[in-house]
C-alpha positions as CSV (number, residue, x, y, z in Angstrom):
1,X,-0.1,-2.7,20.2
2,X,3.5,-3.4,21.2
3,X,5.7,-5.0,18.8
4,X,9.4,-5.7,19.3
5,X,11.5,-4.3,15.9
6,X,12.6,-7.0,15.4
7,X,9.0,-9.0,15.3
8,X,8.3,-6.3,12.4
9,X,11.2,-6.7,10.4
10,X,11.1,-10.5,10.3
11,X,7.2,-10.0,9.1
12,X,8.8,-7.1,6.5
13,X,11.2,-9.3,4.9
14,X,8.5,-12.2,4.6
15,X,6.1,-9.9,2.6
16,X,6.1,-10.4,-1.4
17,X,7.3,-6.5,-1.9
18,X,9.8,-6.5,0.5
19,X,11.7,-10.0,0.1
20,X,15.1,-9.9,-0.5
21,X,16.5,-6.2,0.5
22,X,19.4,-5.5,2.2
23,X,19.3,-6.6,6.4
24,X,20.2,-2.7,7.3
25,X,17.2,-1.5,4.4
26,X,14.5,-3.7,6.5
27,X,16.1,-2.5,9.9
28,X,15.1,1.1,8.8
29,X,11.8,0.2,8.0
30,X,11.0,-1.9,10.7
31,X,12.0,1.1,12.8
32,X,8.3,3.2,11.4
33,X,6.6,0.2,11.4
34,X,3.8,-1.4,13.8
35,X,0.9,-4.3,13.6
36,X,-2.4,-3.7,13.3
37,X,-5.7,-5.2,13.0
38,X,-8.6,-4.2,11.0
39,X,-12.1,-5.4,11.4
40,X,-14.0,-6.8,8.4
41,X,-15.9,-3.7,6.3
42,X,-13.6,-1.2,8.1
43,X,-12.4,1.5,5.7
44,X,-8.5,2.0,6.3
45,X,-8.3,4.8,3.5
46,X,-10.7,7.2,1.7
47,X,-9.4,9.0,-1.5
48,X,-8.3,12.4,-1.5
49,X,-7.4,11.8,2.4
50,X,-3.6,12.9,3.4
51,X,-1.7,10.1,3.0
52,X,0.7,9.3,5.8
53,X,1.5,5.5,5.9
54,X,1.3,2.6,3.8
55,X,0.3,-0.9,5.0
56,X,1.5,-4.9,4.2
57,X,-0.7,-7.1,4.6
58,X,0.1,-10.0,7.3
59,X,-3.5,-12.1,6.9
60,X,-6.9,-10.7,5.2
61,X,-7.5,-9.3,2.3
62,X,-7.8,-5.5,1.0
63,X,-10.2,-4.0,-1.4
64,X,-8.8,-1.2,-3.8
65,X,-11.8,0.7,-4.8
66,X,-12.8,4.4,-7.0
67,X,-16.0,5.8,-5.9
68,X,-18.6,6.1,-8.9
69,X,-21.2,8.4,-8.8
70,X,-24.8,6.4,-9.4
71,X,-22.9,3.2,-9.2
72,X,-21.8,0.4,-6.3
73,X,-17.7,1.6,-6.1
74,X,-15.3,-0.3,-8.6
75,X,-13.1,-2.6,-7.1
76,X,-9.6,-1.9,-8.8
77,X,-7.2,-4.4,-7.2
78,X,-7.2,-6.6,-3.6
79,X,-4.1,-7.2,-2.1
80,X,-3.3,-10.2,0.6
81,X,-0.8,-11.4,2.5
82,X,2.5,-10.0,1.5
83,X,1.0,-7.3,-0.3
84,X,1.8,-3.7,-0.1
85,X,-1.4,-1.3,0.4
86,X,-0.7,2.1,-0.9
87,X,1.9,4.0,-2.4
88,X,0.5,7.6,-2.1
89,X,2.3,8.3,0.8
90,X,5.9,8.4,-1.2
91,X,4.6,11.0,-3.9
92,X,3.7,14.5,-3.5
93,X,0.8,15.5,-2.8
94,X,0.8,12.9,-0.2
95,X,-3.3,11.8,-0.8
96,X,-4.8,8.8,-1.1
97,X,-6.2,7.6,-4.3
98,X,-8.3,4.9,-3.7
99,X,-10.5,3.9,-1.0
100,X,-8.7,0.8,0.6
101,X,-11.6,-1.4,3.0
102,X,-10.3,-4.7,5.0
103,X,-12.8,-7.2,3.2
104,X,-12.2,-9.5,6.2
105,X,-10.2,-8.9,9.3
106,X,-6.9,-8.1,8.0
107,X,-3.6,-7.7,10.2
108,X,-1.4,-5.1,8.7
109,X,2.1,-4.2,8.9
110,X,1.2,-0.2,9.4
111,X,4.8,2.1,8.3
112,X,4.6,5.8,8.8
113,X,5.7,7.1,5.4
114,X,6.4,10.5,6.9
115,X,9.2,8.8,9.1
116,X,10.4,6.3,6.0
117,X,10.7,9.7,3.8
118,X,12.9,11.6,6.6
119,X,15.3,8.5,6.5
120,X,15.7,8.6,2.9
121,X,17.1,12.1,3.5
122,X,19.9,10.5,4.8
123,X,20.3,7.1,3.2
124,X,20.1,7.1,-0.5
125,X,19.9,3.1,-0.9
126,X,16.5,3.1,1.5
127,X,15.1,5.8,-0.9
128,X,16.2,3.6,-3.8
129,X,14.5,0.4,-3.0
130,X,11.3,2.2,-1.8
131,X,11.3,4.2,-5.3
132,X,11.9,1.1,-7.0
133,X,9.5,-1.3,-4.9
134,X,6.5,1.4,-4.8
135,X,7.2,2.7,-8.6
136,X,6.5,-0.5,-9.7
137,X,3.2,-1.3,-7.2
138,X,1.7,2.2,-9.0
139,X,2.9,1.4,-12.4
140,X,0.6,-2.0,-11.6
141,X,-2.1,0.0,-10.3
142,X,-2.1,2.3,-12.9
143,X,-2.5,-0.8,-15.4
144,X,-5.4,-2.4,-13.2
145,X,-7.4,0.7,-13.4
146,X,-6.5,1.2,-17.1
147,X,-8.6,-2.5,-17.6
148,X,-11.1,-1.5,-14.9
149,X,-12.4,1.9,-16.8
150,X,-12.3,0.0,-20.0
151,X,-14.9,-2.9,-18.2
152,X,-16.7,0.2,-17.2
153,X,-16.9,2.1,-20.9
154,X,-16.5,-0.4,-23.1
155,X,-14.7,-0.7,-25.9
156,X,-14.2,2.7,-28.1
157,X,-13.8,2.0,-31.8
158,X,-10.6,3.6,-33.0
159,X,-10.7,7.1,-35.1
């Protein structure tokens, strides 16, 4: 799908994670971004997978899921519209950890992380706001899947 840049960067700096940066910081990313449309029950991710974009989600919805053996997968998050899918793709070793699935059809901001990680090479302030943006969607994960495993388990009695 064509997309002019600057169709992408006016979607990017409507999107919850990326409201409010800097004109020249959404300029760069609009630059690895394109649109894309995901049927309902397609699987845009699969864990251990090399991870080489990240998506934010236009319309639809997004299942975060961990495969467990014997078991339907657990559902760990869904993101919508604004929401950034994926944060793999800015931390070595680059692979998914999560299985993403569009639960409906979802239209997605696609950005090649391999192209957002050569710009931060050169400019510093892109590589701060994606650190700071993406360190905070995996420190949320992280937290999510924290109360996830513990639905799972149960409760442990302390020692």
């Amino acid at each position: 799908m064509t997309t002019s840049l600057s169709t992408v960067r006016d979607l990017l700096a409507q999107s919850h994670v990326f409201a409010g940066l800097p004109d020249g910081v959404l300029d760069q990313l609009a630059g690895c971004g394109t649109l894309h449309v995901f049927p309902a029950g397609e699987s845009m991710f699969h864990t251990g997978q090399p991870a080489g974009t990240f998506q934010v989600v236009r319309h639809g919805r997004v299942s975060l899921e961990i495969a467990a053996p014997g078991r339907e997968p657990i559902v760990v998050a869904t993101r919508g519209e604004g929401e950034a899918v994926g944060w793999s793709w800015l931390f070595p070793p680059y692979r998914w950890h999560f299985d993403a699935i569009a639960i409906e059809p979802t239209g997605v901001i696609n950005l090649d992380g391999e192209c957002l990680r050569g710009k931060t090479l050169t400019d510093h302030e892109l590589g701060y706001h994606l650190m700071s943006r993406f360190a905070d969607l995996a420190i949320k994960d992280l937290e999510l899947t924290q109360l996830q495993l513990l639905d799972v388990y149960g409760h442990v009695a302390s020692r």
